[in-house]
C-alpha positions in Angstrom: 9.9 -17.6 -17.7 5.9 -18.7 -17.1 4.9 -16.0 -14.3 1.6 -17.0 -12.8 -0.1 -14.2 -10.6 -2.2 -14.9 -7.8 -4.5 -11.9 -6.8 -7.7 -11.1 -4.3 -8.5 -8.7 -6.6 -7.8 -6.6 -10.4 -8.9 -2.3 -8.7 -7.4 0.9 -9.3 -8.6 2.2 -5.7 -5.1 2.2 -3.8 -1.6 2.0 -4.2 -1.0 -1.5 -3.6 -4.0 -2.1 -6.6 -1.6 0.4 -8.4 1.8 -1.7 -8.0 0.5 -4.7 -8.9 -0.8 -3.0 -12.3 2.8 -1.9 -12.5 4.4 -5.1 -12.6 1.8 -6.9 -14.5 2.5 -4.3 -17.3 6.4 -4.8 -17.3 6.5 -8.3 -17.0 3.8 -9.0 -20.0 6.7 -7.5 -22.4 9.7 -10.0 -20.7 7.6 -13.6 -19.5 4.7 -15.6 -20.3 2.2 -14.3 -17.5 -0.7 -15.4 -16.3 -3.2 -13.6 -13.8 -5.8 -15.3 -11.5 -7.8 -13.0 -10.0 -11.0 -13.5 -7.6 -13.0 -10.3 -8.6 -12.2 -7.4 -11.0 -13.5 -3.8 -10.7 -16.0 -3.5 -13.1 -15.1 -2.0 -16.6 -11.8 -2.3 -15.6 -9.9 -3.8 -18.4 -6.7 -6.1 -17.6 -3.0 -4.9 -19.1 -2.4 -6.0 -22.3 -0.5 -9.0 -23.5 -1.2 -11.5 -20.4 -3.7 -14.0 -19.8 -6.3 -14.0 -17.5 -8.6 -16.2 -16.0 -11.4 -15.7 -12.8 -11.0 -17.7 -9.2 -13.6 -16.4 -6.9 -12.0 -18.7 -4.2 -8.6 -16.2 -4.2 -11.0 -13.8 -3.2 -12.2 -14.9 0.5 -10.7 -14.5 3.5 -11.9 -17.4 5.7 -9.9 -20.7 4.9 -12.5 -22.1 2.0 -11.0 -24.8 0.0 -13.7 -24.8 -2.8 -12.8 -23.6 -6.4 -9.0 -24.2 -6.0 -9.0 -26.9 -7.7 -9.0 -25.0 -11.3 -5.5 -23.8 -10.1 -3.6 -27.0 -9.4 -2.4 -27.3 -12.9 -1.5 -23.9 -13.4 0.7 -24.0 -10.4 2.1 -27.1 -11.6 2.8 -25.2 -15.4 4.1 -22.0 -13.7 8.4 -21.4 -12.7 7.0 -18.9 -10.2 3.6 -18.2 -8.4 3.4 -14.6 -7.2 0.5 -13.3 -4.9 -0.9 -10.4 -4.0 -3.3 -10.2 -0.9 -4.2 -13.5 -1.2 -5.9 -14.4 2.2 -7.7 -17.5 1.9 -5.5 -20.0 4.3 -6.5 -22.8 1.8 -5.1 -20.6 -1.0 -2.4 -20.1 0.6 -1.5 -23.5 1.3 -1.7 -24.6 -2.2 0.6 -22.5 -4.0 3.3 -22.7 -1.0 3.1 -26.2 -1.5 4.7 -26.1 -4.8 8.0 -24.6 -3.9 8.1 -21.7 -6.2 6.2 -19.0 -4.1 6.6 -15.5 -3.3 4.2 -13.7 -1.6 3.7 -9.8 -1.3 2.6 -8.8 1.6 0.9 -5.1 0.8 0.0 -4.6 4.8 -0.8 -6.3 7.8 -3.3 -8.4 7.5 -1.7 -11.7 7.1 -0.2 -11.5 11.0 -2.7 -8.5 12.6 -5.7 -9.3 13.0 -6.3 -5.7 13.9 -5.9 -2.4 12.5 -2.7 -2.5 11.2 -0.1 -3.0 14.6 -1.8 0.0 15.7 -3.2 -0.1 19.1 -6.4 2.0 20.0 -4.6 4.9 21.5 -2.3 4.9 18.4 0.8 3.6 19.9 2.6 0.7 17.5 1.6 -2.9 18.6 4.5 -4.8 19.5 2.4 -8.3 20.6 2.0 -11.5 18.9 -1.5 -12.0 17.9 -3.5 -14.0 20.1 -7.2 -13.7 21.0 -6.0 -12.2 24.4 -2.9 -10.1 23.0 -5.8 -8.4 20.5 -8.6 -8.1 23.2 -8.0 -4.0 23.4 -8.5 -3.6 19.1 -11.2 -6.7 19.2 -13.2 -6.5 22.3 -16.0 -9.0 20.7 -14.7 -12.6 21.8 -16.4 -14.8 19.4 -15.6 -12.2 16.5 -12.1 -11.8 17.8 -11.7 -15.5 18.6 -12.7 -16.5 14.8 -10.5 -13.2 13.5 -7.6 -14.6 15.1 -8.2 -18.1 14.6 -8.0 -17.5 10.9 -5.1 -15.4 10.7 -3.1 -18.1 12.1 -4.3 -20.2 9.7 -3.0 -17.7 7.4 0.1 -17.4 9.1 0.9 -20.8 9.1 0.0 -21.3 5.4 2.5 -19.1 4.2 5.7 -20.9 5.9 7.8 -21.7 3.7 7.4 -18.7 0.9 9.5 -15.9 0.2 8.4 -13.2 1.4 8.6 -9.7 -0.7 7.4 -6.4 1.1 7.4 -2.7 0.6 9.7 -1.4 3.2 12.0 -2.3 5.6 9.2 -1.7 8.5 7.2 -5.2 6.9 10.9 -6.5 6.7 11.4 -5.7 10.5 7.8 -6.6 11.9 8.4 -10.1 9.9 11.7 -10.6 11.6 10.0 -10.2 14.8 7.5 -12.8 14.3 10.0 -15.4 13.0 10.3 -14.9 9.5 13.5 -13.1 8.3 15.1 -12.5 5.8 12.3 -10.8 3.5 13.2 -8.8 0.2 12.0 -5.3 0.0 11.0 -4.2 -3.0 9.5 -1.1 -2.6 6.8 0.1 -5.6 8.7 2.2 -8.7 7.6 5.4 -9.4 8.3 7.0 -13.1 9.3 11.2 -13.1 7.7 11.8 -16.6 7.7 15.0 -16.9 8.9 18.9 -15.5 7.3 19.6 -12.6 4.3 22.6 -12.6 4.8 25.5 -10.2 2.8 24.5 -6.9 -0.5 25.1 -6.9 -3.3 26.4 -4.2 -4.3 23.0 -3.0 -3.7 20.6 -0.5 -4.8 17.6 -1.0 -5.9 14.3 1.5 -6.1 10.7 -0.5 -7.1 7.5 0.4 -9.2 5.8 2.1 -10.8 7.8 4.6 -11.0 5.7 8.0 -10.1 6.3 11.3 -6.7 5.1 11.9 -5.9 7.1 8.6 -6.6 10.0 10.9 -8.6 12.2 8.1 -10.3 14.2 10.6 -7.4 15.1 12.5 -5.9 16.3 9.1 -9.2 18.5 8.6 -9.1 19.8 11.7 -5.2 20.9 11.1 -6.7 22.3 7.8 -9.3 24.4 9.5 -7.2 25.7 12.3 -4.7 27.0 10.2 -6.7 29.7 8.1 -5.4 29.1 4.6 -6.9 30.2 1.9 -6.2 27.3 -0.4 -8.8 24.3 -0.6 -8.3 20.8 0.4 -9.5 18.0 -2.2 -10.2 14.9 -0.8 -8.8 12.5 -3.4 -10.6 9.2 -1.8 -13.8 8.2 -0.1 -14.9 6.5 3.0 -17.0 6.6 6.1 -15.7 9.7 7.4 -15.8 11.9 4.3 -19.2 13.2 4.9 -17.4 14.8 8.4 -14.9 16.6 6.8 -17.1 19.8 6.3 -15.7 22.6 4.0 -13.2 19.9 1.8 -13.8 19.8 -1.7 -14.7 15.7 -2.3 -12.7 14.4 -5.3 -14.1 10.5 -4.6 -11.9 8.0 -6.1 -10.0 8.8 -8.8 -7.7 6.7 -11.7 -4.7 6.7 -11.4 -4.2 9.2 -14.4 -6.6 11.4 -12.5 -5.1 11.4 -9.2 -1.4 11.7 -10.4 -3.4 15.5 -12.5 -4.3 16.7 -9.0 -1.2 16.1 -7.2 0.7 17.8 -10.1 -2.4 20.8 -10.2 -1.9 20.6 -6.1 0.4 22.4 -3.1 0.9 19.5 -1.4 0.1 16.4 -0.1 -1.2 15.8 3.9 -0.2 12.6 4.6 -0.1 12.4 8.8 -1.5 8.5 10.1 -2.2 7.0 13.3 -1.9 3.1 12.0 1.6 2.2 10.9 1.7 2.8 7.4 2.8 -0.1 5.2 4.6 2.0 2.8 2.4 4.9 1.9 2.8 4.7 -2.3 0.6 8.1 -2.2 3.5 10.2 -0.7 5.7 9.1 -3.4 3.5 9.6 -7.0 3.5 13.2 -4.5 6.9 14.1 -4.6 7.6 12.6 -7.9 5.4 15.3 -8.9 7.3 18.0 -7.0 4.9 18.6 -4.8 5.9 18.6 -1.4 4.2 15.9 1.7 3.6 16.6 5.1 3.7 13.4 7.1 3.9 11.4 10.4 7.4 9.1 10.2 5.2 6.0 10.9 5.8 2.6 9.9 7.3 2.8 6.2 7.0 5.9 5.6 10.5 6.4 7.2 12.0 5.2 3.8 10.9 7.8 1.7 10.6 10.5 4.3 14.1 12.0 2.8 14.0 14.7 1.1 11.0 16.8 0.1 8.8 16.2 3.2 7.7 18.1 6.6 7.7 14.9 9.5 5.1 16.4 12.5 4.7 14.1 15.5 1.4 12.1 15.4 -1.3 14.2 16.8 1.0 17.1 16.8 -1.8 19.3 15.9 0.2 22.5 16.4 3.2 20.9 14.2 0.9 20.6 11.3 -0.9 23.6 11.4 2.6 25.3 11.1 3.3 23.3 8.4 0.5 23.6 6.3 0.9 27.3 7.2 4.7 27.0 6.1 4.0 25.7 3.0 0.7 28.2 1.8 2.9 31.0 2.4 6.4 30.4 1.1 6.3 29.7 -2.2 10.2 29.2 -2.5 9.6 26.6 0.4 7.2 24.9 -1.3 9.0 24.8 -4.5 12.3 23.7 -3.0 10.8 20.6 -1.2 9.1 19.5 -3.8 12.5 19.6 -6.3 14.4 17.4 -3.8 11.3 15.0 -3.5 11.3 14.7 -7.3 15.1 14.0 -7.2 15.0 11.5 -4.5 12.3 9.4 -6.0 14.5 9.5 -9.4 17.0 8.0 -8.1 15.4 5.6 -5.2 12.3 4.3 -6.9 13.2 4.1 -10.5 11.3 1.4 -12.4 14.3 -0.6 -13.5 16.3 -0.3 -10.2 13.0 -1.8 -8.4 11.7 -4.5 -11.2 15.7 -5.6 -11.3 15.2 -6.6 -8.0 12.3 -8.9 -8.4 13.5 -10.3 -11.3 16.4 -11.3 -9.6 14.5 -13.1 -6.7 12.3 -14.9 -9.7 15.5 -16.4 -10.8 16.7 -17.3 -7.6 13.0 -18.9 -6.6 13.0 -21.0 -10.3 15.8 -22.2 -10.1 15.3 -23.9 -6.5 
């Protein structure tokens, strides 16, 4: 099968850069692929075995025809055009139009043109976007009047795809704004190796932003007296806040999969509603215990191996984190059913089965 990717971007910064690595890699072994990408981290070299090519148009956000036309013909070549946070409403439009598209949808931003269906008191966001549904997250009215002006535009370019997404959360919020029917397909995770005895550590990852609630976290950290450092595994304009934690910055993906292993556990609370939260499972596939808010789609791996606290609960994870410093038994014992669960829930072929089933179902019309 001829696989043509569509991406924004080649990064290793987050998980959904991370997953799309992943699939790249498996599919250069089983299809003739071919990745587009607007920018690529530089020195970052592409997985072996596929061809790739530059669009700087899949790259911008506002609807901006220029450029596309270098990917009409390899549209036309592909059986399936896959992208991956592609927001450029022309973009959008062009691939759709062929027939053969599925798009991933790694967060929110092709329907919110706000932080992520959160509103600014934390509670979910349940409107339809609209510059006077988003007037509380986008109080400017010519910014928020452009901001949602093009994510309708965004919106309305993708009619007609099929729609993959990471968690039945996306699946649901979808199905509220009229598009059913979505396949999830959460990321696979690979268990490689016999889990370490937990370490000292607690670590915070990600990007380090306010509806990621990182100071919250820190501030859980501090109040509960532990001995045992926190990493910051990430980067972002609240890091220099978080006073005492040991900054990691942004590591590979090797790297960051060392210091979960090396680690305690993994904070994961969030104000915004989380996608999927990829972070929580390399975690536990490591054995290492997550403490987490159930928000968004982190209900779907929030199973086995991890401690749910109420968002905000600052009590709730300060006896967590406490919990989990002192009982080493505890600690262990989480992190063994995490490793389990994600064996047998996020395995590689159980997760790349399923898109190669909807491949064949989108080819062959």
């Amino acid at each position: 099968m001829r696989v043509l990717h569509l991406a924004d971007r080649l990064s290793t910064r987050g998980g959904a850069d991370h997953h799309l690595r992943d699939v790249l890699t498996r599919q250069a072994s089983q299809h003739t692929v071919t990745l587009i990408v607007g920018r690529v981290e530089p020195g970052l070299s592409p997985p072996e075995g596929l061809r790739v090519e530059r669009a700087p148009a899949l790259a911008r956000t506002d609807d901006d025809p220029r450029g596309l036309d270098a990917l009409r013909q390899p549209i036309t070549d592909a059986d399936v055009v896959h992208l991956h946070n592609v927001m450029n409403p022309a973009a959008l439009r062009l691939a759709v139009a062929s027939g053969k598209c599925v798009i991933t949808l790694q967060d929110h931003r092709a329907f919110c043109p706000g932080p992520g269906r959160t509103l600014p008191d934390g509670a979910a966001c349940d409107r339809a976007p609209s510059p006077a549904a988003c007037a509380a997250c986008l109080p400017e009215p010519v910014y928020r009047e452009r901001l949602c002006g093009v994510t309708e535009a965004r919106w309305r370019a993708m009619e007609g795809a099929r729609f993959v997404v990471l968690s039945s959360y996306m699946a649901a919020e979808l199905a509220r704004l009229g598009r059913p029917g979505a396949a999830v397909i959460p990321p696979w995770v690979t268990v490689r190796q016999s889990p370490r005895p937990p370490g000292r550590a607690f670590v915070l990852g990600g990007r380090l932003v306010s509806h990621k609630d990182p100071l919250f976290v820190w501030g859980a950290w501090r109040d509960s007296g532990v001995a045992a450092p926190l990493w910051l595994a990430g980067d972002g304009p609240l890091a220099p806040q978080l006073l005492g934690a040991e900054p990691l910055g942004w590591l590979s993906r090797g790297a960051l999969r060392e210091t979960l292993a090396q680690s305690r556990a993994l904070l994961f609370p969030t104000r915004w509603q989380e996608p999927f939260g990829i972070l929580g499972v390399e975690a536990l596939a490591k054995a290492r215990p997550v403490i987490a808010t159930r928000r968004g789609g982190v209900g779907d791996w929030a199973e086995a191996g991890v401690l749910c606290v109420e968002p905000e609960d600052r009590v709730g994870m300060v006896e967590a984190i406490q919990a989990l410093h002192q009982d080493d038994a505890l600690a262990a014992r989480l992190g063994e059913a995490g490793r389990t669960f994600v064996q047998e829930r996020f395995s590689e072929a159980r997760r790349s089965a399923q898109l190669e089933a909807l491949y064949a179902e989108v080819a062959g019309g």
